[in-house]
C-alpha positions in Angstrom: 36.3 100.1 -23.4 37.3 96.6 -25.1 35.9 94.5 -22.2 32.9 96.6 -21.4 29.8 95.4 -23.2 26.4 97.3 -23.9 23.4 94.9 -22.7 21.5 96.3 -25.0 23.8 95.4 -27.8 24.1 92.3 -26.6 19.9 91.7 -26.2 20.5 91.8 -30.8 23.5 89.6 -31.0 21.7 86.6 -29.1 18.8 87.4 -31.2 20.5 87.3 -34.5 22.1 84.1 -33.2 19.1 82.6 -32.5 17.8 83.5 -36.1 20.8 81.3 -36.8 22.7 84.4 -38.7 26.6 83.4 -38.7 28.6 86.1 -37.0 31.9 86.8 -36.5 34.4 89.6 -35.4 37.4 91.5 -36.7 38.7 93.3 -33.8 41.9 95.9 -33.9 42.5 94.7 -29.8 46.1 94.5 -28.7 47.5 90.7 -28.7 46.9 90.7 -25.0 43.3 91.6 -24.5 42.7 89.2 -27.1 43.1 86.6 -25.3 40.5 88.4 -22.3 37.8 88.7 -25.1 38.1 85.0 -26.3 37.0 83.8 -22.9 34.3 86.0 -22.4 30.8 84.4 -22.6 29.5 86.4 -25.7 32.3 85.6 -28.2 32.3 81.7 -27.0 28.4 81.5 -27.6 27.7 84.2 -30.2 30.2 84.5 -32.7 31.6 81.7 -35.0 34.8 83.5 -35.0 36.9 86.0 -33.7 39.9 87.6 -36.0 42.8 90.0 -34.0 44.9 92.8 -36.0 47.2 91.6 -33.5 47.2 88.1 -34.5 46.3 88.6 -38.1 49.4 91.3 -38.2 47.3 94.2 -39.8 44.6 96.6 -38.7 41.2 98.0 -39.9 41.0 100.0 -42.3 44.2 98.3 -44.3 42.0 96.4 -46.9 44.1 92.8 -46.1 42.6 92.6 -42.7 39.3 92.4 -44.2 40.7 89.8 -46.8 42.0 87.8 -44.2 38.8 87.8 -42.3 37.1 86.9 -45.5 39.1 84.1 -45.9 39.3 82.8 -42.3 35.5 82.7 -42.2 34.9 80.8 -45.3 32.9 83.9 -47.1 33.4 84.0 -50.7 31.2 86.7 -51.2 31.7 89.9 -49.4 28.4 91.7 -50.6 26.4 89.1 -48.3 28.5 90.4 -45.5 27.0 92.8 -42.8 30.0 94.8 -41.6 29.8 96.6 -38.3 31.9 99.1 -36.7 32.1 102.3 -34.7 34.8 103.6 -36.7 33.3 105.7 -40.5 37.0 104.9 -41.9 36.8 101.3 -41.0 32.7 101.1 -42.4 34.6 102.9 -46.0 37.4 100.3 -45.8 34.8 98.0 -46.3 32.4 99.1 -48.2 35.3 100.0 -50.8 35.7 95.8 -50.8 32.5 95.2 -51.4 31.3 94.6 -48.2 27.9 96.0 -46.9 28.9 98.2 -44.1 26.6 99.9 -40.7 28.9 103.0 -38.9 27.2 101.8 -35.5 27.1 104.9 -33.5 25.5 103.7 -30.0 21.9 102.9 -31.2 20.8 99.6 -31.0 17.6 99.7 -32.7 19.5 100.8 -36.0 21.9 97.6 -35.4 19.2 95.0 -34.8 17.1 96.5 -38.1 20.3 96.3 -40.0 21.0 92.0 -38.7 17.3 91.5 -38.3 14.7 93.3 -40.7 12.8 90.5 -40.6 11.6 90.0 -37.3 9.1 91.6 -35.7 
């Protein structure tokens, strides 16, 4: 499940890079996969930056994970933050901070007019 990755998914992240849209992630993975998922090609090319519970010392949904992910990233304001996540209780976590927030539940199409509503 943490290593596995949906091409699809994947198809909208290099498109929302390319549309030069910073992205990052705040991932609940154990220490040890961590390390796995910062060498994967995705995170090194697509994301600006990659934030563990494991490393950070909390976990989605406690409210200073999304703080220190705020912080980490430079972001100063939290309503100009698209917050994804297949979890409802993390996606109310952080909508309760101020953050906008997508409960991604396997559809790609939904994701890519959430980052990209744009673009044809």
């Amino acid at each position: 499940m943490w290593t596995t990755t949906d091409s699809r998914v994947l198809t909208v992240l290099h498109r929302a890079h390319q549309a030069g849209l910073p992205m990052g992630l705040l991932s609940n993975a154990p220490l040890h996969l961590s390390a796995v998922l910062d060498v994967t090609d995705w995170r090194r090319d697509l994301l600006d930056a990659a934030l563990y519970s494991a490393r950070l010392e909390t976990c989605k949904p406690a409210p200073d994970a999304y703080h220190q992910a705020l912080a980490a990233t430079g972001i100063d304001h939290p309503h100009r933050v698209l917050f994804v996540d297949d979890r409802l209780d993390n996606c109310r976590a952080a909508t309760a901070l101020g953050l906008r927030a997508l409960h991604y539940t396997g559809n790609p199409d939904v994701l890519e007019a959430a980052l990209l509503p744009d673009v044809d």
